[in-house]
C-alpha positions as CSV (number, residue, x, y, z in Angstrom):
1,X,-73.6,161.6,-54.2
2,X,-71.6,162.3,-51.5
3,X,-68.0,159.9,-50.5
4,X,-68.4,159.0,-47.1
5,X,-66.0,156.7,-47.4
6,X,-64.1,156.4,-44.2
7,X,-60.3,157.5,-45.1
8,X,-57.2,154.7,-44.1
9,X,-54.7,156.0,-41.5
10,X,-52.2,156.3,-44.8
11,X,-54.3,158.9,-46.3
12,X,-54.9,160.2,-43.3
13,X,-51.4,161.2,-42.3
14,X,-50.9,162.1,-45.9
15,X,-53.9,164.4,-46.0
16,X,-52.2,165.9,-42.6
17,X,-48.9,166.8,-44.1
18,X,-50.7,168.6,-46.7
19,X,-52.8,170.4,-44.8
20,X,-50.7,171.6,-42.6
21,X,-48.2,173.1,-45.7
22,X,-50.9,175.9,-46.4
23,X,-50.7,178.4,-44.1
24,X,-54.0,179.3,-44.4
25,X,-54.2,176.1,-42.7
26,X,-52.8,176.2,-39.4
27,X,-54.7,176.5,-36.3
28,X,-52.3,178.5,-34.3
29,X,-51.4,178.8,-30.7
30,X,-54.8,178.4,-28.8
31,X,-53.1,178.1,-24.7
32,X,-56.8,177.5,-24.5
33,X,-57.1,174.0,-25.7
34,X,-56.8,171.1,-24.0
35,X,-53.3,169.3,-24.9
36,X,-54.8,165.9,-26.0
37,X,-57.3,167.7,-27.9
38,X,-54.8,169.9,-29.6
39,X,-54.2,167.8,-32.8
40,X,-50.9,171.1,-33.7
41,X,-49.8,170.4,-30.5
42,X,-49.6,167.0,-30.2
43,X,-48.0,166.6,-33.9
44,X,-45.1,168.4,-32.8
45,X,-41.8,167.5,-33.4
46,X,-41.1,167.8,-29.8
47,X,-44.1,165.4,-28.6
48,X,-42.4,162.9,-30.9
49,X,-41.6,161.2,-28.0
50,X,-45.6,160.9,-26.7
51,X,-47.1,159.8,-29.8
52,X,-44.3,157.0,-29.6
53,X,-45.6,156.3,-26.2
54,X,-48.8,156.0,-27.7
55,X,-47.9,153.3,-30.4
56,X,-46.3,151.0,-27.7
57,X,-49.1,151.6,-25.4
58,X,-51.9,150.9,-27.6
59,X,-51.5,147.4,-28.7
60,X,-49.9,146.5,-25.2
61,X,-53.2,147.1,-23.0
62,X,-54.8,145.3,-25.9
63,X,-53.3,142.5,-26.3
64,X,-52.9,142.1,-22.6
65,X,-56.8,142.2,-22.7
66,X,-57.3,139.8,-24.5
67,X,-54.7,137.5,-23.2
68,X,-52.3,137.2,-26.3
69,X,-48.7,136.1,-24.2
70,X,-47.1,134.0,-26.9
71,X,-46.9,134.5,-31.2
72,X,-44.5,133.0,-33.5
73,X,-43.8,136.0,-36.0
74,X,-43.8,135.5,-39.7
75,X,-41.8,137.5,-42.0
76,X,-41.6,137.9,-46.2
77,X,-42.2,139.3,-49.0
78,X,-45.3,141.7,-49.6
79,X,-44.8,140.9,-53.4
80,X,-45.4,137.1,-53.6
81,X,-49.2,136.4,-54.5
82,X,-51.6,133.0,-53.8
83,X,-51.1,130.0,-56.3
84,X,-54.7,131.0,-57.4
85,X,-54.1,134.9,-58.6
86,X,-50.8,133.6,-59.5
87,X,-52.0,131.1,-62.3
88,X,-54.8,134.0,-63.1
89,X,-51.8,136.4,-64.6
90,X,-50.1,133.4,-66.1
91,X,-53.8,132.9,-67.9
92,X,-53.5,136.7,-69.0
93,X,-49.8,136.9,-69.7
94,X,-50.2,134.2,-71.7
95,X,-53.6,135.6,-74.1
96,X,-51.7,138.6,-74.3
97,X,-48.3,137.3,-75.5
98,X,-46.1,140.3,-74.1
99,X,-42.6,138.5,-73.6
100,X,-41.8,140.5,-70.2
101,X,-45.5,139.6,-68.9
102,X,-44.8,136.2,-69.4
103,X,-41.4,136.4,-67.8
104,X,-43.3,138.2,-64.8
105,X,-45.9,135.7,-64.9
106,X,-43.6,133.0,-64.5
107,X,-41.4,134.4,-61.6
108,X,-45.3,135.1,-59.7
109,X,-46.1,131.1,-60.1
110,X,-42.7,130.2,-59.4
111,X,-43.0,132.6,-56.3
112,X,-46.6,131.4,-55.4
113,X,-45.3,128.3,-53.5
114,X,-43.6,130.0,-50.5
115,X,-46.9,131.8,-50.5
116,X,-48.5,128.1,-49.8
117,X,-46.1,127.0,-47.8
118,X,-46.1,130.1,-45.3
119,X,-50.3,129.6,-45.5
120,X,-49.3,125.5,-43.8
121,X,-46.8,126.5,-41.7
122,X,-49.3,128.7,-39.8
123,X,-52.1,126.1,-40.1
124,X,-49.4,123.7,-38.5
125,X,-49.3,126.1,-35.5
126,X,-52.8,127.3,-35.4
127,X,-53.7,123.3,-35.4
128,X,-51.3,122.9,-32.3
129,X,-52.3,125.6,-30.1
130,X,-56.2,125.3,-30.6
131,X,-55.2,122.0,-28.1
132,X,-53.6,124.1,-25.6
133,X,-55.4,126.3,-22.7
134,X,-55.6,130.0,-24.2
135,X,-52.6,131.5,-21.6
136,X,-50.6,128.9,-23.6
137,X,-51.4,129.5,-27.0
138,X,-49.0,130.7,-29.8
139,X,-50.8,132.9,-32.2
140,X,-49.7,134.0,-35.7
141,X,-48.4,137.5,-36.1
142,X,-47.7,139.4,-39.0
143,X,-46.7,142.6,-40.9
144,X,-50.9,142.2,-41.6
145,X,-49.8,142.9,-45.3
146,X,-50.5,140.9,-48.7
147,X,-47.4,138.6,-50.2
148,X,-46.1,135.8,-46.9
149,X,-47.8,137.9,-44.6
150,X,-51.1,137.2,-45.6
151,X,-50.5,133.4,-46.2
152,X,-50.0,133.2,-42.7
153,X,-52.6,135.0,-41.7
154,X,-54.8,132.9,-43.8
155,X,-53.6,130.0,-42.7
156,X,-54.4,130.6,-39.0
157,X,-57.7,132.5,-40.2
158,X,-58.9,129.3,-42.1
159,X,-57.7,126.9,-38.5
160,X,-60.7,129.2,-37.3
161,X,-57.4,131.0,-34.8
162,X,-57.2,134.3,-33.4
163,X,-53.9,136.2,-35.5
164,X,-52.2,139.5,-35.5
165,X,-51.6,142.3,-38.1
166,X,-49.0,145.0,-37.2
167,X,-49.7,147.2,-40.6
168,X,-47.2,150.8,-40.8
169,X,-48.9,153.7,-42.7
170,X,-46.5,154.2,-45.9
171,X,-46.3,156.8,-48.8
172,X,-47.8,154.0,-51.3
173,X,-50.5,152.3,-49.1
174,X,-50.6,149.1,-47.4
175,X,-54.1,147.8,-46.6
176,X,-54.6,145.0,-43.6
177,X,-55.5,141.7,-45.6
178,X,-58.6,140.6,-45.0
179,X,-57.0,137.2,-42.8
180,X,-56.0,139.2,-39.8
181,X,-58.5,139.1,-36.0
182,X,-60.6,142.7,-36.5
183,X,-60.0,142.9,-33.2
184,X,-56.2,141.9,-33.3
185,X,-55.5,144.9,-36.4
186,X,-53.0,147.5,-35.5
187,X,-51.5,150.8,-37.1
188,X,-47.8,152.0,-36.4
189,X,-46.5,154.8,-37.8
190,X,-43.1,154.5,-36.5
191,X,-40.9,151.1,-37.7
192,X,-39.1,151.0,-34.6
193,X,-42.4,150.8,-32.1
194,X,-44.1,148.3,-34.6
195,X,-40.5,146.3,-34.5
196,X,-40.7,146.1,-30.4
197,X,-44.2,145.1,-30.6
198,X,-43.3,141.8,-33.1
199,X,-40.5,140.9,-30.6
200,X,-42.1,141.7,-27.1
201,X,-44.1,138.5,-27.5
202,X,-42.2,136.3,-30.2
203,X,-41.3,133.2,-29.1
204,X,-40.2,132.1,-32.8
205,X,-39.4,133.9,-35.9
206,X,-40.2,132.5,-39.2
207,X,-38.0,134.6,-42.5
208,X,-39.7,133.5,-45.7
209,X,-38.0,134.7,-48.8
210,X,-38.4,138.8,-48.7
211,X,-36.6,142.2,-49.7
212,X,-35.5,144.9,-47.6
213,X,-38.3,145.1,-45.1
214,X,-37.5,141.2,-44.2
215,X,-33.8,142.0,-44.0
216,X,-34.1,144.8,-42.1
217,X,-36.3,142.8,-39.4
218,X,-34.6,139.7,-39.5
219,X,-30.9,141.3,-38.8
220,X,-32.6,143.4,-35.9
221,X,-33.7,140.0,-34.4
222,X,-30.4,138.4,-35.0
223,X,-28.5,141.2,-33.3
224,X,-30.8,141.7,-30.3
225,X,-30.6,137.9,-30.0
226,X,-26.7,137.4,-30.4
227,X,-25.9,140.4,-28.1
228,X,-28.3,138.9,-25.3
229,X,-30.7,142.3,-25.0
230,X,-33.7,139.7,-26.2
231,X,-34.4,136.3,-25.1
232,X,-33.1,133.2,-26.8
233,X,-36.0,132.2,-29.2
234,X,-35.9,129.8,-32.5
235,X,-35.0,132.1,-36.0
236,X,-35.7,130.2,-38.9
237,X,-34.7,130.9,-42.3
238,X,-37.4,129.6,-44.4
239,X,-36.4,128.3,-47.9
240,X,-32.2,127.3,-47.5
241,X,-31.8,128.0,-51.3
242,X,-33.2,131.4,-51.4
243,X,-30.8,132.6,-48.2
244,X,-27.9,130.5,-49.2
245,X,-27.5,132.0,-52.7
246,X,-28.5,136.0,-51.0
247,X,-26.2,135.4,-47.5
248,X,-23.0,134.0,-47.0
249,X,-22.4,133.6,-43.5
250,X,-19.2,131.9,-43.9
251,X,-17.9,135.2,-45.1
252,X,-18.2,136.7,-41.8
253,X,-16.5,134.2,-40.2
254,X,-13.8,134.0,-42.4
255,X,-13.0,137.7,-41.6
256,X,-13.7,137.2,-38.0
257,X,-16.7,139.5,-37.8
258,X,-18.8,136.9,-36.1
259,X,-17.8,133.7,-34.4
260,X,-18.7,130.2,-35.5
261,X,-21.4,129.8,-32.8
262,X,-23.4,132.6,-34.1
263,X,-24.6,130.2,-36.8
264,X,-26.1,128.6,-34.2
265,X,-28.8,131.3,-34.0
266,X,-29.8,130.2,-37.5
267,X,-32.2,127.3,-38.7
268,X,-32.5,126.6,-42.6
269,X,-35.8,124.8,-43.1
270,X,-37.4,124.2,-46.3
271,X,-41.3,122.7,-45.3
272,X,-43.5,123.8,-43.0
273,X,-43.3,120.9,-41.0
274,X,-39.4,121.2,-40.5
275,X,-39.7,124.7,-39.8
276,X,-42.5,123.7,-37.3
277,X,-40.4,121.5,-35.8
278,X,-37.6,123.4,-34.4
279,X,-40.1,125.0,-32.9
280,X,-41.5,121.8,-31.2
281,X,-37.9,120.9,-30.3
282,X,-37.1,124.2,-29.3
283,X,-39.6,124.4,-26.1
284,X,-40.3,120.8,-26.0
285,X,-43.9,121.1,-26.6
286,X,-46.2,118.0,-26.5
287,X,-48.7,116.6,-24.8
288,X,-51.2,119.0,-23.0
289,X,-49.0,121.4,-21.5
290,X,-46.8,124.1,-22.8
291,X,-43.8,125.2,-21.2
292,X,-43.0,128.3,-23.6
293,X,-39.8,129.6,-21.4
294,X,-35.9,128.6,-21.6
295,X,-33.9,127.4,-19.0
């Protein structure tokens, strides 16, 4: 029988570049066409700039739609699993005996608990806002990935809230988790239009534990933040002995590449209440209305 199963936007764009390497393959000229019909045309290197367009235009009129103003944005690792599939491969690790599975095993149910505690942090807001009129609601938003991204998606999800997924098409694929609004899914296939999108509406930031993706966003957000080309908004390091032993701050002041007030930019939290909190102080929200701006 025949697949007809719909192909991802990764293998899409990876079917693309193939097909376009044969030159048997390529449709040619055709001054005929209409431009946003022309799929050669519009994958151009020189209507980079349009498709780009199209990335930040896309979400915008959507979200605007549907009346998404405010989202506190959740980074971390794509790696870290649930306390449930966690204890699963300690279950098999431990049948099959293989020292290095164990070992793996090990570091996964270790790892688990920031997975848990990303999953009540957005519960925590998702409880909060479903008291607030919709213009004042924060909503979850995510990388829409497994690991921290989908604990807070999940926690939102299971708060019965509205929550985002902005998923990037990449070489080895990275589906949307099943936690994140149908409606609220969206593709980038450039970093730095998917990067404007998380910050064009963050009013918090939220770094679990993470690699080089989290790096890379949370150091864009410090900058943007500490050079005044983006608003002042709450940027919480999630889990004060994970970024203490990775970052030393001090280090940079000591050498006089930042000043001592930069620090302030940074909060260390280590539950999902704390890191809730600073929120809460942040905009003084309580009682029934929300004042999500800074004097």
């Amino acid at each position: 029988m025949e697949n007809t199963k719909p192909l991802s936007p990764a293998q899409v764009a990876s079917q693309w570049r193939e097909f376009k390497q044969d030159p048997k393959n390529v449709l040619g000229a055709d001054s005929a066409r209409l431009a946003f019909a022309d799929p050669e045309f519009l994958l151009r290197r020189e209507t980079r700039g349009i498709r780009f367009e199209l990335e930040m235009l896309k979400p915008e009129l959507e979200l605007t739609r549907q009346g998404i103003e405010h989202t506190v944005v959740v980074f971390g690792s794509a790696r870290f699993v649930s306390p449930e599939m966690a204890a699963q491969r300690m279950a098999q690790a431990q049948k099959r005996g293989a020292p290095h599975e164990l070992e793996s095993a090990q570091r996964d149910l270790r790892n688990s608990a920031w997975y848990e505690q990303s999953r009540q942090f957005a519960r925590l807001v998702a409880q909060y806002s479903k008291q607030q009129a919709q213009p004042d609601q924060l909503y979850i938003c995510t990388g829409g990935g497994p690991g921290i991204m989908e604990a807070a998606n999940r926690g939102a999800f299971e708060m019965g809230a509205a929550n985002l997924g902005l998923n990037i098409t990449l070489p080895k694929e990275q589906s949307v988790n099943p936690f994140v609004t149908p409606t609220l899914q969206f593709q980038f296939h450039y970093f730095a239009a998917r990067k404007m999108h998380f910050l064009m509406r963050a009013k918090a930031l939220v770094a679990f534990p993470g690699g080089y993706g989290t790096l890379d966003e949370l150091f864009e957000v410090i900058t943007l933040v500490q050079t005044k080309k983006e608003k002042p908004v709450p940027i919480i390091l999630y889990g004060s002995s994970y970024w203490e032993r990775l970052i030393n701050f001090e280090v940079m002041i000591e050498e006089g590449t930042i000043e001592r007030k930069d620090l302030d930019l940074l909060h260390y939290c280590d539950t999902p209440q704390a890191a809730w909190d600073v929120i809460r102080d942040f905009y003084q929200l309580g009682g029934s209305q929300v004042d999500l701006t800074v004097a």
